[in-house]
Backbone as JSON, one array per atom type, in Angstrom:
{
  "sequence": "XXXXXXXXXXXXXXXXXXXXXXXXXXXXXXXXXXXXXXXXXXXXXXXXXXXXXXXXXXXXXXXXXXXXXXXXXXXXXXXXXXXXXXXXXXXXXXXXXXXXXXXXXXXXXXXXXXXXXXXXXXXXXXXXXXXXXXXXXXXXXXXXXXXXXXXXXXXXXXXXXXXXXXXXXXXXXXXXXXXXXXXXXXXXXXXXXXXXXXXXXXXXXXXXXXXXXX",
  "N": [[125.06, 36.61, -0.81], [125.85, 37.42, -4.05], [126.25, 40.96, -5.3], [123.58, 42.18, -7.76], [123.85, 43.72, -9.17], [126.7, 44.0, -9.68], [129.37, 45.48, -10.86], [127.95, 46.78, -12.82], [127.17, 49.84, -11.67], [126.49, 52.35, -12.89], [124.27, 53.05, -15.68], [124.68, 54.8, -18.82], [122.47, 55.78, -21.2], [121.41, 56.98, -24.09], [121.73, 59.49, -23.87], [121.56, 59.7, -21.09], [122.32, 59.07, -17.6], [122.27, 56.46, -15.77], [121.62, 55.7, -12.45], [121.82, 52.58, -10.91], [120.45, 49.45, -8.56], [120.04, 47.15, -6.47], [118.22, 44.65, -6.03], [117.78, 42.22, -3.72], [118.01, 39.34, -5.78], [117.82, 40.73, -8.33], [119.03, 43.25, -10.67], [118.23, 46.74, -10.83], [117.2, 49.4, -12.34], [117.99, 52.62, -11.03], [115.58, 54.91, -11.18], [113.13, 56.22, -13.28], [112.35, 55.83, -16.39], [114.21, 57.92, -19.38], [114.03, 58.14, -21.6], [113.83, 59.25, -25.0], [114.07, 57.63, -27.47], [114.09, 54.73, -29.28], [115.93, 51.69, -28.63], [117.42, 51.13, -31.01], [117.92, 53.47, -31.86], [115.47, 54.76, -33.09], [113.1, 57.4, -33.02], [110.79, 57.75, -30.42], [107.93, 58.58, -31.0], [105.46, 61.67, -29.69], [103.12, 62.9, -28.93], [102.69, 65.62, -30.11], [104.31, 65.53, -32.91], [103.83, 63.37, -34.02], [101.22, 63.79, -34.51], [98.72, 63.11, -33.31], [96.36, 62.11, -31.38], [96.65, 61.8, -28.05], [95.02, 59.11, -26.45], [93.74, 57.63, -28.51], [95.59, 56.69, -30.02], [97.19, 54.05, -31.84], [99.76, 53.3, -31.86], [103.48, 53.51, -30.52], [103.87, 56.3, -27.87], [105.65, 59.22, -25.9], [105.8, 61.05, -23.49], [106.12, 64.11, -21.65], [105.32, 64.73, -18.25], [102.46, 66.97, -18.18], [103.61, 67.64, -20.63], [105.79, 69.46, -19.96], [109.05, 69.8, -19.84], [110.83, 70.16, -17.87], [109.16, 68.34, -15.72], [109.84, 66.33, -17.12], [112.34, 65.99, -16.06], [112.93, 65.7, -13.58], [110.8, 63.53, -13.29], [111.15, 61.92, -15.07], [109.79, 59.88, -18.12], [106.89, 59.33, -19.53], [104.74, 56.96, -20.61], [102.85, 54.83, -23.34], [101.33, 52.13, -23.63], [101.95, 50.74, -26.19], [104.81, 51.39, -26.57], [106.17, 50.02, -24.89], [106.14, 47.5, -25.74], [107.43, 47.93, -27.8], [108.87, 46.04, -30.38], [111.46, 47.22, -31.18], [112.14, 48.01, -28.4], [112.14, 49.57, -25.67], [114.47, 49.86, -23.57], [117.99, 49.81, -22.81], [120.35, 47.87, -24.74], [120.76, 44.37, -22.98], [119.27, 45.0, -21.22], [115.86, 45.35, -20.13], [112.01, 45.92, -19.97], [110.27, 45.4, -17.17], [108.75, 41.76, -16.45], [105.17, 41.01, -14.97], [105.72, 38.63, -13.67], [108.82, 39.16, -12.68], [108.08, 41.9, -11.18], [106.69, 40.9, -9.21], [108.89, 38.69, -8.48], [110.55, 40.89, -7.08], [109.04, 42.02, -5.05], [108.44, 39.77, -3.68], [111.11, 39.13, -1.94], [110.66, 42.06, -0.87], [108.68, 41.02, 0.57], [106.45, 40.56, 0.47], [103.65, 38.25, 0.84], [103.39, 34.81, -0.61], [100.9, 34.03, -1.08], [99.36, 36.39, -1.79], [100.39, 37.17, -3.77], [99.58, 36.93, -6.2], [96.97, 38.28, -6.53], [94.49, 40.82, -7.3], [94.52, 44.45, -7.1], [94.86, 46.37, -3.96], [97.76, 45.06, -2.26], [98.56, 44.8, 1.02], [100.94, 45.91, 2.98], [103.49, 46.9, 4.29], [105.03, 46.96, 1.78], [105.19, 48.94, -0.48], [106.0, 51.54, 0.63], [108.91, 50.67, 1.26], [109.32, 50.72, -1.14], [108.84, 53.88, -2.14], [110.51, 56.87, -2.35], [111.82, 58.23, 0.04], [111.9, 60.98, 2.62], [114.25, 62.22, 3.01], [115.69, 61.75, 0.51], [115.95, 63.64, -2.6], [114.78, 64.2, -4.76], [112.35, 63.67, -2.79], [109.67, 61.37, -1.26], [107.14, 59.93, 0.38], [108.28, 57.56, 1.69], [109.9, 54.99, 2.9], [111.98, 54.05, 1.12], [113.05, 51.63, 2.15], [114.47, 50.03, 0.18], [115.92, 50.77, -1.86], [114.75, 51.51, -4.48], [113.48, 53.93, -5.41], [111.23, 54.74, -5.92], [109.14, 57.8, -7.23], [106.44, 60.33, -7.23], [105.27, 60.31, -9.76], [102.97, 60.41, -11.12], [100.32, 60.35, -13.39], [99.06, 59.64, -17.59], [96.02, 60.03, -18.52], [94.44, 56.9, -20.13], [91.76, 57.19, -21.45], [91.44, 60.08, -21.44], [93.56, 61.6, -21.95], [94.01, 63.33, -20.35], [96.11, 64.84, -17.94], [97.11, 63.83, -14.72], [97.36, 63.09, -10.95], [100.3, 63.68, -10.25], [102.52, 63.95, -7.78], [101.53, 62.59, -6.45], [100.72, 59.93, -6.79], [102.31, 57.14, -8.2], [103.14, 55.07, -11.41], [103.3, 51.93, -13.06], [104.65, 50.35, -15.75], [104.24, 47.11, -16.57], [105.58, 44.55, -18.68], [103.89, 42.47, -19.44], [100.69, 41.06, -20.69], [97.57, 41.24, -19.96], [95.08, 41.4, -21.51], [94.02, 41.86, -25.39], [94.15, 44.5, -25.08], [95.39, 45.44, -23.01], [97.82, 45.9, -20.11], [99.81, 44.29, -17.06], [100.15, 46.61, -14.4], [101.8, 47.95, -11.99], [101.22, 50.41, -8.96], [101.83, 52.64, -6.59], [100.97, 54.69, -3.6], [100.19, 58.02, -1.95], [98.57, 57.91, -0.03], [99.04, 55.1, 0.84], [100.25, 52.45, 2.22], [101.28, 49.61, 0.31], [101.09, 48.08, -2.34], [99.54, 48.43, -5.58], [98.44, 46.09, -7.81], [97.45, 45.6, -11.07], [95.09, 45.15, -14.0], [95.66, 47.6, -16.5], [95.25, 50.13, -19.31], [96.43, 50.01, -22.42], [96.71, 52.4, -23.69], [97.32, 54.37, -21.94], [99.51, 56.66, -20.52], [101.92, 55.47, -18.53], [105.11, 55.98, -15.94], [108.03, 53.97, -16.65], [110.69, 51.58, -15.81], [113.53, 49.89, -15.81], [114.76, 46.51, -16.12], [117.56, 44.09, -15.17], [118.79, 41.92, -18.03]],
  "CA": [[124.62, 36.71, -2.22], [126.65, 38.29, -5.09], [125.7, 42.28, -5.78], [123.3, 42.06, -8.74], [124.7, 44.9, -9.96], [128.13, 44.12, -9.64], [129.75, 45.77, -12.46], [126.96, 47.77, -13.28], [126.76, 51.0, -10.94], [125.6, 53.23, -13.26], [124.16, 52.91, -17.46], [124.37, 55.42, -20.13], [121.68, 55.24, -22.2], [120.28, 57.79, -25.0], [122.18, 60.93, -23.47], [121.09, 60.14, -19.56], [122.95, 58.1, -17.1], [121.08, 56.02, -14.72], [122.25, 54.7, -11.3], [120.93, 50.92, -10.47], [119.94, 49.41, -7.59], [120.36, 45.67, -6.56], [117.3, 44.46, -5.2], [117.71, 40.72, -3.73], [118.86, 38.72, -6.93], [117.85, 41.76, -9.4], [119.1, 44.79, -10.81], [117.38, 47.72, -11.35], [117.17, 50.87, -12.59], [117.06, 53.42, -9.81], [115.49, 55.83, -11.63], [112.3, 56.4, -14.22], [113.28, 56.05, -17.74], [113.74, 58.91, -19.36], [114.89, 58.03, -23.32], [113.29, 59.67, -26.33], [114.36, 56.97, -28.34], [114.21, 52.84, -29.35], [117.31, 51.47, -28.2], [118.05, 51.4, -32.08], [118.13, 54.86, -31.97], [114.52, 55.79, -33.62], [112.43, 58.19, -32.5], [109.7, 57.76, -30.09], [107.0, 60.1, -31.21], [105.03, 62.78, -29.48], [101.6, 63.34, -29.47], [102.77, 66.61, -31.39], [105.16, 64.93, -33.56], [103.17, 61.95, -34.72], [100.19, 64.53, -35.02], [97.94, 62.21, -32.98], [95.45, 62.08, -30.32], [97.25, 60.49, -26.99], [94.02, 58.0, -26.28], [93.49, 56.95, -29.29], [96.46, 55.84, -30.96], [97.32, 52.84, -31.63], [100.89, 53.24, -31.6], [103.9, 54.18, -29.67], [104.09, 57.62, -27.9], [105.65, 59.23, -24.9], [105.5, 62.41, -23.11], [106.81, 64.53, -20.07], [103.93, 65.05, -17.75], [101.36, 68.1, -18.33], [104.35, 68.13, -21.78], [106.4, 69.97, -19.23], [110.39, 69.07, -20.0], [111.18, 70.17, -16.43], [108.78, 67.49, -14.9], [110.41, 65.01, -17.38], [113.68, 65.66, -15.73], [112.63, 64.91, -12.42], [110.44, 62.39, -13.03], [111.52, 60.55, -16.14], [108.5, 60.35, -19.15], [105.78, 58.88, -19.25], [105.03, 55.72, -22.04], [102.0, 53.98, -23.47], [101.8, 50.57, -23.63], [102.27, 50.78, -26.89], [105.62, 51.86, -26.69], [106.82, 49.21, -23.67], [105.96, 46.12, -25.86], [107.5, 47.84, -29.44], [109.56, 45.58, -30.77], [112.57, 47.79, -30.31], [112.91, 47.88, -27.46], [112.44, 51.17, -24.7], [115.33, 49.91, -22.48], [119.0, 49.42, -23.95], [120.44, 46.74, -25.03], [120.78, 44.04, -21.86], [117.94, 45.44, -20.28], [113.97, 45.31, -20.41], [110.74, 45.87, -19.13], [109.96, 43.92, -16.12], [107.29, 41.44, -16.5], [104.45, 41.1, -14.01], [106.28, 37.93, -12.46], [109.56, 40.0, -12.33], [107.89, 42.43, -10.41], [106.68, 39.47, -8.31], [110.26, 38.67, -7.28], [110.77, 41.84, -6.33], [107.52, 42.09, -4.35], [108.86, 38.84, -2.52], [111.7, 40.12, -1.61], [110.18, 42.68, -0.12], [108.04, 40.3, 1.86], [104.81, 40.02, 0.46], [103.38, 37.08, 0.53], [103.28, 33.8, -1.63], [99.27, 33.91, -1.36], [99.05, 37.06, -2.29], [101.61, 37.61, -5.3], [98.42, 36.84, -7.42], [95.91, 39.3, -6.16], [94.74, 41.65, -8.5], [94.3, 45.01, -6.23], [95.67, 46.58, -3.16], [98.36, 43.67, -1.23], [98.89, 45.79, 1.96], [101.7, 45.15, 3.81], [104.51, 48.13, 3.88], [105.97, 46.73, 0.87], [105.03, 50.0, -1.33], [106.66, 52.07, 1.52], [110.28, 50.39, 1.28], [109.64, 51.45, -2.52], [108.68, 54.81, -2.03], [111.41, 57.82, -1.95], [111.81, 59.25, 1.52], [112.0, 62.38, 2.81], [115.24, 62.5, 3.37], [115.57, 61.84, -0.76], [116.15, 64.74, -3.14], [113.43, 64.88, -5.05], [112.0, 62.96, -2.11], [108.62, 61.3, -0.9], [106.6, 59.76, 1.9], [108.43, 56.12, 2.14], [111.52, 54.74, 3.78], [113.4, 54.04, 0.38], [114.44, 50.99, 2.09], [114.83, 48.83, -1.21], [116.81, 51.73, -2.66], [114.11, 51.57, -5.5], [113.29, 55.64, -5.16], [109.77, 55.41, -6.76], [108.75, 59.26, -7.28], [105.08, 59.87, -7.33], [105.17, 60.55, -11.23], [101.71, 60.48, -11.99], [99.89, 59.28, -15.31], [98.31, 60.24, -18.52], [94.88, 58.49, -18.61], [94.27, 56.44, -21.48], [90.33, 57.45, -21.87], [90.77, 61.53, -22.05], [94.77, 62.04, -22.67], [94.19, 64.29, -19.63], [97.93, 64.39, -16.76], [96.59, 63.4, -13.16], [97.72, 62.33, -9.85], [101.56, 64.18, -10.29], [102.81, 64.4, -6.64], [100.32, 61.46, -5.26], [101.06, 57.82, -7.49], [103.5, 56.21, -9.17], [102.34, 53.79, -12.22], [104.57, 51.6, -13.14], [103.69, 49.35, -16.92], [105.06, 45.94, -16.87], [105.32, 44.18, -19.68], [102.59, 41.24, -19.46], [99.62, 41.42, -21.02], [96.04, 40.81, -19.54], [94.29, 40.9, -22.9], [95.06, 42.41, -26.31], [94.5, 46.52, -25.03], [95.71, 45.74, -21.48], [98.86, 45.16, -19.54], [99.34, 44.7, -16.09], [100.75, 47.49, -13.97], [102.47, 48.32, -10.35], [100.77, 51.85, -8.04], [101.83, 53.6, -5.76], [99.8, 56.16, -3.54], [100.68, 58.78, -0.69], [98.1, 57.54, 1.58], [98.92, 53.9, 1.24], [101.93, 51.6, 1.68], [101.12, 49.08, 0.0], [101.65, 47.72, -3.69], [98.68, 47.91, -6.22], [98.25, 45.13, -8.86], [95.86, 45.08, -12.0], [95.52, 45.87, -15.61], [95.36, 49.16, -17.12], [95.11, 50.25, -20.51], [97.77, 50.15, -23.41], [96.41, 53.59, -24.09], [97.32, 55.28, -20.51], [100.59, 57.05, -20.1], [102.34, 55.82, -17.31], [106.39, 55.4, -15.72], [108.89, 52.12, -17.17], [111.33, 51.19, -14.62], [114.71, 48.78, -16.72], [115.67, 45.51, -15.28], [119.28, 43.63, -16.19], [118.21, 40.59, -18.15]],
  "C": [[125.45, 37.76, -2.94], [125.49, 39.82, -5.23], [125.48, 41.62, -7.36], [123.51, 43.22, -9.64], [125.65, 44.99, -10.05], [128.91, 44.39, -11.23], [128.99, 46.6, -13.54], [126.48, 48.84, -12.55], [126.16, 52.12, -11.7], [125.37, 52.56, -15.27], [124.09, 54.31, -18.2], [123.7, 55.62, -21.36], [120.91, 56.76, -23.04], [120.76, 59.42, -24.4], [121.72, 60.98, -22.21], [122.22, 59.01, -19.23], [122.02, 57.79, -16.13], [121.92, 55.06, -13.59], [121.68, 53.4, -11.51], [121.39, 50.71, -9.34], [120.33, 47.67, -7.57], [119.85, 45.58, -5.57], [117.16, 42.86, -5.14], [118.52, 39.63, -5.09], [118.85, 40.02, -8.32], [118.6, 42.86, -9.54], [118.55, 45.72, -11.66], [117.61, 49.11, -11.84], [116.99, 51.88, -11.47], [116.48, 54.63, -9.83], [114.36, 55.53, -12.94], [113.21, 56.61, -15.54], [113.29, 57.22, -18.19], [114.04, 59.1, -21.21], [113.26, 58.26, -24.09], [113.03, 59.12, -27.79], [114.38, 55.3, -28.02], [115.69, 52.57, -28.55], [118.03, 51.13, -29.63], [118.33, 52.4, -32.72], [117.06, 55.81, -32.48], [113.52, 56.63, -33.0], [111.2, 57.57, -31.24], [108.83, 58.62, -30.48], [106.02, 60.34, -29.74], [103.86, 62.95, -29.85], [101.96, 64.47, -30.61], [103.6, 65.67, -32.69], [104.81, 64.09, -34.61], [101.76, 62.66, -35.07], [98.53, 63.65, -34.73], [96.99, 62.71, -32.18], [95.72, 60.97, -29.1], [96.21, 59.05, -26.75], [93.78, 57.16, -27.4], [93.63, 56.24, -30.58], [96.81, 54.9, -31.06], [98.91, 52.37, -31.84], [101.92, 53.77, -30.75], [104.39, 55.52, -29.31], [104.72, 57.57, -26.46], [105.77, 60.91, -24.52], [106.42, 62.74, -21.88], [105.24, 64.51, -19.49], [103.99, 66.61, -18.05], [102.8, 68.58, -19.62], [105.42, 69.52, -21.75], [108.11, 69.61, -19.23], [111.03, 69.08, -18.68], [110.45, 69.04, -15.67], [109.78, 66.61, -15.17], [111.94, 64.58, -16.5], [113.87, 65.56, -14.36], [112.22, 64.1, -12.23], [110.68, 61.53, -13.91], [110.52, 60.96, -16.89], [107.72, 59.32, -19.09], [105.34, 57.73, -20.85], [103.49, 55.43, -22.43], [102.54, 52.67, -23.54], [102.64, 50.0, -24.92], [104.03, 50.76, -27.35], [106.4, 50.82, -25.97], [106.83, 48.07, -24.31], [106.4, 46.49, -27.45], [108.68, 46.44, -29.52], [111.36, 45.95, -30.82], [113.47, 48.41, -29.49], [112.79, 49.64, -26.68], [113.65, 50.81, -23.76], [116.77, 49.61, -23.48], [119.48, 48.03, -23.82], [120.8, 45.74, -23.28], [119.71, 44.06, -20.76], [116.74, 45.55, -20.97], [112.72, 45.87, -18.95], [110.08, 45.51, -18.32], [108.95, 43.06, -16.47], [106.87, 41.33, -15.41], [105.67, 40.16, -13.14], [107.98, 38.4, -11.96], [109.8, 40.89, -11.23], [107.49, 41.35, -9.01], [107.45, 38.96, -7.17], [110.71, 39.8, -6.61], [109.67, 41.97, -5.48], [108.19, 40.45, -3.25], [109.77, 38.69, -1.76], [111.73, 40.94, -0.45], [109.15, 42.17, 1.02], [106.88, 40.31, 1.97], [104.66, 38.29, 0.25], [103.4, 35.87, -0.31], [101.76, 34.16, -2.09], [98.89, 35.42, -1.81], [99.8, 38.18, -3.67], [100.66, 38.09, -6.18], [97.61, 37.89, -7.71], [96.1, 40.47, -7.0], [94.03, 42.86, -7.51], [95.4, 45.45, -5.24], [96.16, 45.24, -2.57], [99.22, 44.85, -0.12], [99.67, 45.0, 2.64], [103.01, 45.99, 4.11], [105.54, 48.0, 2.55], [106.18, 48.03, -0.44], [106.31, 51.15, -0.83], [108.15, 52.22, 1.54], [110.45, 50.87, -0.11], [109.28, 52.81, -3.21], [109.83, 55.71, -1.68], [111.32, 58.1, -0.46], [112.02, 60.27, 1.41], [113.12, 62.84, 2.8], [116.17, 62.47, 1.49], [115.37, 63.38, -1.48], [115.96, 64.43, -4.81], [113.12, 63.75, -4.02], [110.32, 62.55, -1.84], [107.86, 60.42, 0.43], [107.31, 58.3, 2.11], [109.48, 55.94, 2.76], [112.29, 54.56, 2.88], [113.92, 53.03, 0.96], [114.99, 50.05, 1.27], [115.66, 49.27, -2.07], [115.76, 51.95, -3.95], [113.68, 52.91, -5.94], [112.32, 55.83, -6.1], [109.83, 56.71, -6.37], [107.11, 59.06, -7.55], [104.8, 60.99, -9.06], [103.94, 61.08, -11.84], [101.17, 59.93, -13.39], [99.7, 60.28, -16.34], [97.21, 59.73, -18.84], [94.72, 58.34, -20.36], [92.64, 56.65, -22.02], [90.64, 59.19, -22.14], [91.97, 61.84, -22.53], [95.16, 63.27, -21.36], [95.91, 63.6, -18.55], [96.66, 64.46, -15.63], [97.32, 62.79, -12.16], [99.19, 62.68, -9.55], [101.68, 64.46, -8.7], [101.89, 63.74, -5.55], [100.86, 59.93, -5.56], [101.96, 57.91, -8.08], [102.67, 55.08, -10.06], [103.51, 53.58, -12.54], [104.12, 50.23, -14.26], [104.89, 48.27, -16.41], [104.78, 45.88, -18.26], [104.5, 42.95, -20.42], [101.18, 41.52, -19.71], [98.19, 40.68, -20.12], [94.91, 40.47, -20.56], [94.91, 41.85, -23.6], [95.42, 44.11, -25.71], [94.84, 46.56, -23.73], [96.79, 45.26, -20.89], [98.86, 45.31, -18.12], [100.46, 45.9, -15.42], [101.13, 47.38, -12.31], [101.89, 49.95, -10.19], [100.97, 51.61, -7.01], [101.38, 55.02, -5.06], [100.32, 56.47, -2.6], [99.96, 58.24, 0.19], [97.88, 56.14, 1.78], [99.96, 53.13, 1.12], [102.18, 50.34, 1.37], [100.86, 48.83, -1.41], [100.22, 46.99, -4.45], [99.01, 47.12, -7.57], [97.6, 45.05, -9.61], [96.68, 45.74, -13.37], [95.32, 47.38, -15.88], [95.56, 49.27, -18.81], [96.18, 50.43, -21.23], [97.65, 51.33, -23.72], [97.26, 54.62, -22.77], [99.16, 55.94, -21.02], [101.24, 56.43, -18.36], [104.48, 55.57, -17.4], [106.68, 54.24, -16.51], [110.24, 53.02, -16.23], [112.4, 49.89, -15.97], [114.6, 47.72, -15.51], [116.65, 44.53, -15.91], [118.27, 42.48, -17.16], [118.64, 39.06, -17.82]]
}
């Protein structure tokens, strides 16, 4: 099979550069987003900025965790949903947001199941594991890394209090498929499980975006 990255080892986007990854027919980002901006160059706002209340805006914001610029630059920033489904665009041009069945192929791939692609919940099987950093990784974490994918355990922003949680335990990860109008579905990752959670979460939440080519 042709490298799905061939020709694409690293992107430049918004004043960062980002390696990619070439997972089975895809390529990926190998690395949390980390842009401040549309891919038309306008602002994202800032809870401060936009002079909001993170939970209970109804537009797009993004953050560092605990609004920390040092997390952001380890772990990338953190999005609402809001922000993953604007119109222009959080990834640059060529690239997007995965959708659920996106993640899917990657998830098959990795060697989950047909019968359980669907399943909304934990699908245990070490497939989280191969997409977990290792130890041997710098910023590293508990998985083998062997998909090259180098989830970090990022953490969220919940979409009910606006409170940071879980930094140095999960990974969230928004697709871009909706479940109903205030919900999309999402990808988790946890330290004490290696296996790849599935469900909706709130357009309100803060979590990771992950690019893929189109």
């Amino acid at each position: 099979m042709d490298n799905a990255c061939e020709g694409v080892c690293a992107v430049s986007y918004a004043g960062h550069t980002y390696a990619t990854v070439a997972i089975g027919a895809q390529c990926w980002f190998a690395e949390n987003l980390h842009t401040q901006e549309f891919a038309d160059g306008s602002v994202i706002p800032s809870e401060a900025l936009a002079g909001v209340n993170w939970p209970t805006h109804q537009g797009p914001l993004q953050c560092a965790y605990a609004n920390d610029a040092g997390q952001a630059d380890t772990f990338g920033r953190l999005y609402n949903g809001y922000a993953v489904n604007d119109p222009r665009g959080l990834c640059p041009t060529g690239w997007h947001v995965p959708s659920d069945a996106e993640f899917q192929s990657l998830e098959t791939h990795l060697g989950i199941s047909a019968a359980m692609l669907s399943v909304d919940g934990w699908r245990s099987g070490g497939q989280g594991g191969k997409m977990k950093a290792s130890a041997a990784d710098s910023p590293g974490w508990n998985g083998s890394n062997s998909s090259g994918f180098t989830a970090l355990p990022a953490g969220l922003r919940s979409g009910v209090t606006g409170s940071f949680v879980q930094n140095g335990v999960s990974a969230y990860f928004y697709t871009s498929t909706p479940t109903t109008a205030d919900r999309l579905y999402i990808r988790y990752l946890y330290v004490l499980n290696d296996g790849i959670y599935r469900g909706p979460a709130r357009i309100t939440a803060g979590y990771s975006v992950r690019c893929i080519h189109d």
